[in-house]
N, C-alpha and C positions, 0 to 999 in steps of 0.2 A: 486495762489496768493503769492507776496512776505512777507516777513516781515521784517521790517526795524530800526534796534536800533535808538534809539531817538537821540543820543552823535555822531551817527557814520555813517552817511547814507554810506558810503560805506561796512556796514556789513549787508548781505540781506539775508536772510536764509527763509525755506520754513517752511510752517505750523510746520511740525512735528519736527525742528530742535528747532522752538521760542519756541516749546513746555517741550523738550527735554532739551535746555539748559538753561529758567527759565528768565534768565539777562543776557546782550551782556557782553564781555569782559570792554567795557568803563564803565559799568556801566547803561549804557542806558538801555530802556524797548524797549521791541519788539512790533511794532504797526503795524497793514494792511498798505500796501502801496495803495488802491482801496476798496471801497464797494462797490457793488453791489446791486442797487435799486430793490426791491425783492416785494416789499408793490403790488401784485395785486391778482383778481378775485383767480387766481388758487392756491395761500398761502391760502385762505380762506376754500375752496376744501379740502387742505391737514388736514388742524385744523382742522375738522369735522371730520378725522379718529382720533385725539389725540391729545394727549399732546407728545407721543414720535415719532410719524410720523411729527408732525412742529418740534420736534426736528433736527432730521434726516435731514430734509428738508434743514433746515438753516443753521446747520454744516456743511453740503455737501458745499456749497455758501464761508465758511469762511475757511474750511481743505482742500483744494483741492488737496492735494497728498492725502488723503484717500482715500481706499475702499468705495464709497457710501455704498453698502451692508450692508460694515461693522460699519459703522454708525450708521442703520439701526438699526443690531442688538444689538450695546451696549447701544441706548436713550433705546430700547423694554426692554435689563437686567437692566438698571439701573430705568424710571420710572415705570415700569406697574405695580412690585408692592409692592416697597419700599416708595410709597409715597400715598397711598391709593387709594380710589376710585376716587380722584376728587384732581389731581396735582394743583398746584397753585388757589387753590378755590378764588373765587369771589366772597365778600357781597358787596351789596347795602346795607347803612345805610340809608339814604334820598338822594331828589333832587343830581344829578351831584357831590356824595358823595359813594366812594368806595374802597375797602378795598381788596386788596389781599394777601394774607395767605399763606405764601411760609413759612412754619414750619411744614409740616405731614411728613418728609422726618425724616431717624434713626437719627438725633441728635437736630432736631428739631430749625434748623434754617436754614435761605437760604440760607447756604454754602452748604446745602446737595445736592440744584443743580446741583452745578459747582464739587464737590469734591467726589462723586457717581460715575460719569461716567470718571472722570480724569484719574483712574486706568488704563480704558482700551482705554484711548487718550494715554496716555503716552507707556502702552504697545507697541501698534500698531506704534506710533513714531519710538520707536526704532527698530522695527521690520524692518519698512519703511527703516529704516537710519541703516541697521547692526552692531545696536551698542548691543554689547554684555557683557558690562561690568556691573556691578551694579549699579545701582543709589541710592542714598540716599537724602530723600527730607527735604533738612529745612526748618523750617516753623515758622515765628513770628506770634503771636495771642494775638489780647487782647480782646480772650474768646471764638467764635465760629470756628474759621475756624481750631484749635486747634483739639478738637473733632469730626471735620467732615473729617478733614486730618486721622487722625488715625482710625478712623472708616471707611474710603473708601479703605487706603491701606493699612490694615491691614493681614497678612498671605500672602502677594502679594510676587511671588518669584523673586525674582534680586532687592525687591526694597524695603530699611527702609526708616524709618516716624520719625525726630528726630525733635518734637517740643518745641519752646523754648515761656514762657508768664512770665508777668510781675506778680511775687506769690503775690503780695497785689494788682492786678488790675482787677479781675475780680471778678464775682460772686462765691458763695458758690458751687451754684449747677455745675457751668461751671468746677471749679477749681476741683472739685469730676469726672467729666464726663470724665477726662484726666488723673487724677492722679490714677484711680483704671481703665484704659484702658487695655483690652487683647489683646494679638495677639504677636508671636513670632519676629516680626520684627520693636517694635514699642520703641521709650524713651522719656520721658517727662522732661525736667530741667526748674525747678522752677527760674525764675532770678531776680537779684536786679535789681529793676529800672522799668519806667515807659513801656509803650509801644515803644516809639521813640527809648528809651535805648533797648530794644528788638529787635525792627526791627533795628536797624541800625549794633548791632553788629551780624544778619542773613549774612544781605548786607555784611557786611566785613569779616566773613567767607565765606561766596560764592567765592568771589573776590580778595583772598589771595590766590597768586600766589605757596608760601611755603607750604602751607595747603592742596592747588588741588595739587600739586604733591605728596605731603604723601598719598592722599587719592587715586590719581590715582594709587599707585603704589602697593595700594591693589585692586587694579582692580574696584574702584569704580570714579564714578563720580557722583558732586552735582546738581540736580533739587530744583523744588521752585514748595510748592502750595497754596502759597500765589498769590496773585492776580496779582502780576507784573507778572505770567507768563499767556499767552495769552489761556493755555487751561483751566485757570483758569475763566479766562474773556467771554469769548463764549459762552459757555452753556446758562449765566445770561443772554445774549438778546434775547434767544427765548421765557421767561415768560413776554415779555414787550410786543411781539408781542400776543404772548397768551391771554393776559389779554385784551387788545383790541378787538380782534377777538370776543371775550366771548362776550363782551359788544356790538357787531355787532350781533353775533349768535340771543343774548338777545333782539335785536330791541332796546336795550337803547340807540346806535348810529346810524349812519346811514355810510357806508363803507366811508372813508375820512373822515367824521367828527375831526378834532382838538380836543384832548385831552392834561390832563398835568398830569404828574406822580409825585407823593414829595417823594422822598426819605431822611428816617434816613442816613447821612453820618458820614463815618470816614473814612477810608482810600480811599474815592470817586471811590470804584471799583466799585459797584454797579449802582453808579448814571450814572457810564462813559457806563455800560453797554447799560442804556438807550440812552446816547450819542451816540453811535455806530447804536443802534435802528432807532433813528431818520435818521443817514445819510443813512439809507436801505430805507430808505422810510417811517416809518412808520411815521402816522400824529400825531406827539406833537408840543407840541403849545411851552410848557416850560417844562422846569426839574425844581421841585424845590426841592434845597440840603437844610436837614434840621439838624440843629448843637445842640449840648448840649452847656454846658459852653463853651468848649474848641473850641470856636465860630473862627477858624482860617479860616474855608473855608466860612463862613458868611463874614468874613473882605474883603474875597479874593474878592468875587466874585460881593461883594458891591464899592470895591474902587479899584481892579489891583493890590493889593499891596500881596504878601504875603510873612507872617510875621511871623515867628513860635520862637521869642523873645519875652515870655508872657508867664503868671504864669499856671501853669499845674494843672489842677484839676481832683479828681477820684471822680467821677459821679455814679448818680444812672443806667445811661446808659455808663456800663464799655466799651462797644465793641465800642464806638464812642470817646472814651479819644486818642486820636491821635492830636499828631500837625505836623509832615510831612506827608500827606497824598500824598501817592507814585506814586498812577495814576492821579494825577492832571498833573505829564509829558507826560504822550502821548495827555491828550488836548492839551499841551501848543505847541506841537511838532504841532498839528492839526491846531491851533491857528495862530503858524507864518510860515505856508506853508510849513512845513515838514523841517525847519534850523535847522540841527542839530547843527550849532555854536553859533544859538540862544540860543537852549535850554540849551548846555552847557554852554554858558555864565553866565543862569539863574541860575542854579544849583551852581555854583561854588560861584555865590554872593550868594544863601540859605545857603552853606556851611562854608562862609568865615563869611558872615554880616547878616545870620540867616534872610536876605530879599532879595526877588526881585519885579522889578515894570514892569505892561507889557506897553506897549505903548498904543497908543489912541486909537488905530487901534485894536489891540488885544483885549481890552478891550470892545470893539465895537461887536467883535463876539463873546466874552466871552457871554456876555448880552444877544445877539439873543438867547440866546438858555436855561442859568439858571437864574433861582431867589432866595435868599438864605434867610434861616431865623436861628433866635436861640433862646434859653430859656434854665433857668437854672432847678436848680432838684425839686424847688417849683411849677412852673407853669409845669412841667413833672408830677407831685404827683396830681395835682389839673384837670389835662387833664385826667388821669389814672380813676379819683374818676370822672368828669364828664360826659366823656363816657359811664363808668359803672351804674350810676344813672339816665343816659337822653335815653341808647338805650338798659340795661343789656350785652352791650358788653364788655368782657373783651380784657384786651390792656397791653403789654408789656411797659416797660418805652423805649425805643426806639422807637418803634410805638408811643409811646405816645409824644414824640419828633416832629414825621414825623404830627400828627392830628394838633401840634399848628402851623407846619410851613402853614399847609394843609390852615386851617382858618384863617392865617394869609394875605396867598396870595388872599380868598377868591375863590367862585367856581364860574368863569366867565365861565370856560371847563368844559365838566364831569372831575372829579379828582381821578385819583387811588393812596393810599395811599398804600405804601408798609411796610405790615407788618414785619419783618423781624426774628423775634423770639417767642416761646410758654411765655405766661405772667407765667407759671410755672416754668422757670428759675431763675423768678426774684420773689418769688413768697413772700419772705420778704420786698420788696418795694413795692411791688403791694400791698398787705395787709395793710403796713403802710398809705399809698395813701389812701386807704379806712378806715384808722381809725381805724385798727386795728394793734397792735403788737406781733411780733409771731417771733420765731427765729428756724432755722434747717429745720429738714423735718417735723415737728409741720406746719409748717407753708403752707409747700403744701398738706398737710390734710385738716389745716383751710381754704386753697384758694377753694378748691372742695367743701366744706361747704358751701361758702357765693358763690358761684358762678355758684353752682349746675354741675360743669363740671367735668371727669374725667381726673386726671395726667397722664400723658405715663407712661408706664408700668415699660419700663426702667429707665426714671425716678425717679420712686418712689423706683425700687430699689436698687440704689442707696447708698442707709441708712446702706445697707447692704453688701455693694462690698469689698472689699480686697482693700488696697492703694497700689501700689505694686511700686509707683516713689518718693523719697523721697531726702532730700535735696535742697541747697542752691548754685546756681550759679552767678559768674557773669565774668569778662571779663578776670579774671586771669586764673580761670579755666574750662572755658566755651571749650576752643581752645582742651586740652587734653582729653575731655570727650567726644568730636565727634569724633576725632582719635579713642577713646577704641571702641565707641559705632560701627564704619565704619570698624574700624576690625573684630568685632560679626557677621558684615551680611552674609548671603548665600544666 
């Protein structure tokens, strides 16, 4: 299968190259040129050996310059047993109301999916493609994919993990999880500015022409494992298919049954994953994308317009404060039949006029397929507290995000609500939420108190780790500090 810049349809590179080089030269994102309708009897077969046998399954279908084998074997190293007894668990809370739990992975959020087994996509890429030079992966975060980037390739030989987060945007615990990170190949720069300010100046060291050649000329080259790169993206569709299956295993559905998934959004990698889902076949009804304040893909997806000229807010749900959300371009690409002069057209008025409007038409398949809601950090604190009071579920503010979108849309479908984070991360609002006030790691003591559960281990110690990444970056001296850090690697 090919893969095709969104800016550039004449730039067509195979799995392991989109994987490899992260973001086309235009700027564009690398998207499937075909999916492959996969939704039958014998997928169902495979799920019943695992979680990493339907992995396998379904990478084979999207990498196809891979070794199948080898596929094989890296879903078996990365889930069998980094993510416990029971990968992407499934609760039922009531009626056509459910809950999947994509956080037992080591950093305890859903990036552990896609960014666990990235190492040994990216390996085997280059292998594929006899690229021998180093790679250095930059990485914008605002809070988990931060931790799960540097925890997946960490000690990894030919390849540094230099991520960059917005130092007043995320949580305590998030902001500890990265700043006290081991491993001989890893650098954390704390930056001024929001997330957009984050990720945009990622984007603009990737695609500094002056820059890749200083970096080339120490024999390295820049990847992405952020979610604009495609082996980022892939892993995320096999738990949509998972989670379904489950709910088929369980007799709660019946095989085809229409379902609808909510997902917490922010940089819409996750929802698109499901997006991707549905055109394999699998039966969703809707996606529904679920927003904090920074309600940008609510606007979008309600009116065509999007519009990321509007006031920026830092939320009790930090990992969703995003107002360019990066893969809303390979829908849009999906959207007007693969125009890449569309899409650049579009991008260029985000860029110029901080807007673009799709047409009636676009707009028309936009809709087939999401529904979008929002709420701010009140009705998030009051979702958190009546979760926890109506079912003794505990719930992250993200997830707790994704429950008001959940009962907004109401459950005409069963509805799988995607957890996407441990409520121990946030475990100062979650506490607050419940009427309690508590600050530090006091406060995931107190969580395990009123909530009868135990904190990850790692987690808790935390309290205790070494800070070992210090300082203040931003766009003057951001440039010279990836140069130092891209001459350190071996």
């Amino acid at each position: 299968m090919q893969y095709i810049s969104t800016r550039d349809s004449g730039d067509r590179v195979s799995s392991g190259l989109a994987i490899v080089k992260g973001i086309s030269k235009s700027g564009g994102l690398y998207a499937p040129e075909n999916l492959e309708d996969i939704f039958n009897y014998e997928l169902f077969e495979i799920f019943k050996t695992g979680y990493s046998k339907l992995a396998a399954a379904i990478l084979n279908k999207l990498l196809t310059d891979f070794d199948s084998d080898h596929l094989v074997n890296f879903a078996k190293k990365t889930y069998a047993d980094s993510f416990g007894s029971e990968p992407a668990k499934l609760r039922k809370l009531e009626k056509n109301k459910y809950v999947m739990e994509l956080w037992s992975g080591p950093t305890f959020a859903f990036k552990d999916y896609a960014l666990q087994i990235l190492p040994y996509l990216l390996s085997e890429a280059k292998e594929i493609n006899r690229i021998n030079s180093k790679t250095l992966i930059l990485v914008a975060t605002s809070g988990d994919t931060g931790k799960a980037a540097l925890e997946g390739f960490k000690n990894s030989d030919g390849i540094g993990v230099a991520v960059l987060f917005p130092k007043d945007g995320v949580s305590e615990i998030q902001k500890l999880q990265m700043l006290t990170q081991k491993g001989r190949n890893v650098a954390v720069f704390p930056y001024e500015g929001n997330f957009d300010d984050t990720q945009r100046i990622v984007k603009k060291l990737m695609t500094d022409s002056d820059l890749i050649k200083t970096v080339n000329d120490m024999d390295v080259s820049f990847g992405s494992a952020n979610s604009i790169n495609w082996g980022r993206l892939a892993p995320q569709i096999v738990y949509y298919f998972y989670s379904y299956l489950v709910l088929v295993d369980k007799k709660e559905i019946k095989f085809g049954d229409k379902v609808d998934f909510c997902v917490p959004s922010g940089n819409f990698g996750n929802i698109l994953a499901g997006y991707y889902a549905k055109r394999m076949g699998l039966p969703i009804s809707k996606l529904v994308c679920a927003s904090n304040a920074n309600n940008v893909l609510t606007d979008f997806i309600s009116s065509g317009i999007y519009s990321s000229d509007r006031t920026f807010y830092n939320t009790i749900s930090p990992s969703m404060d995003i107002l360019v959300s990066s893969n809303v371009e390979r829908l849009i690409w999906d959207l007007t039949d693969k125009n890449d002069k569309r899409v650049s057209e579009l991008y260029r008025s985000l860029a110029e006029k901080k807007e673009f409007r799709l047409t009636h038409e676009e707009k028309q398949r936009l809709n087939e397929n999401f529904v979008a809601y929002s709420c701010d950090d009140t009705v998030t604190e009051n979702m958190i507290s009546k979760v926890f009071n109506y079912s003794g579920y505990l719930i992250d503010p993200h997830t707790a995000v994704a429950f008001d979108a959940a009962e907004k849309n109401g459950f005409k479908n069963p509805t799988i609500i995607i957890s996407t984070a441990s409520p121990f991360k946030f475990s100062v609002d979650v506490l607050k939420a419940l009427g309690i006030n508590s600050t530090g790691f006091e406060s995931i003591r107190e969580l395990e108190k009123v909530s009868g559960l135990k904190a990850p281990k790692a987690m808790v110690d935390l309290e205790h780790s070494a800070i070992r990444f210090r300082g203040s970056y931003n766009k003057e001296n951001i440039r010279s500090s990836i140069i130092n850090f891209s001459s350190s690697l071996i």
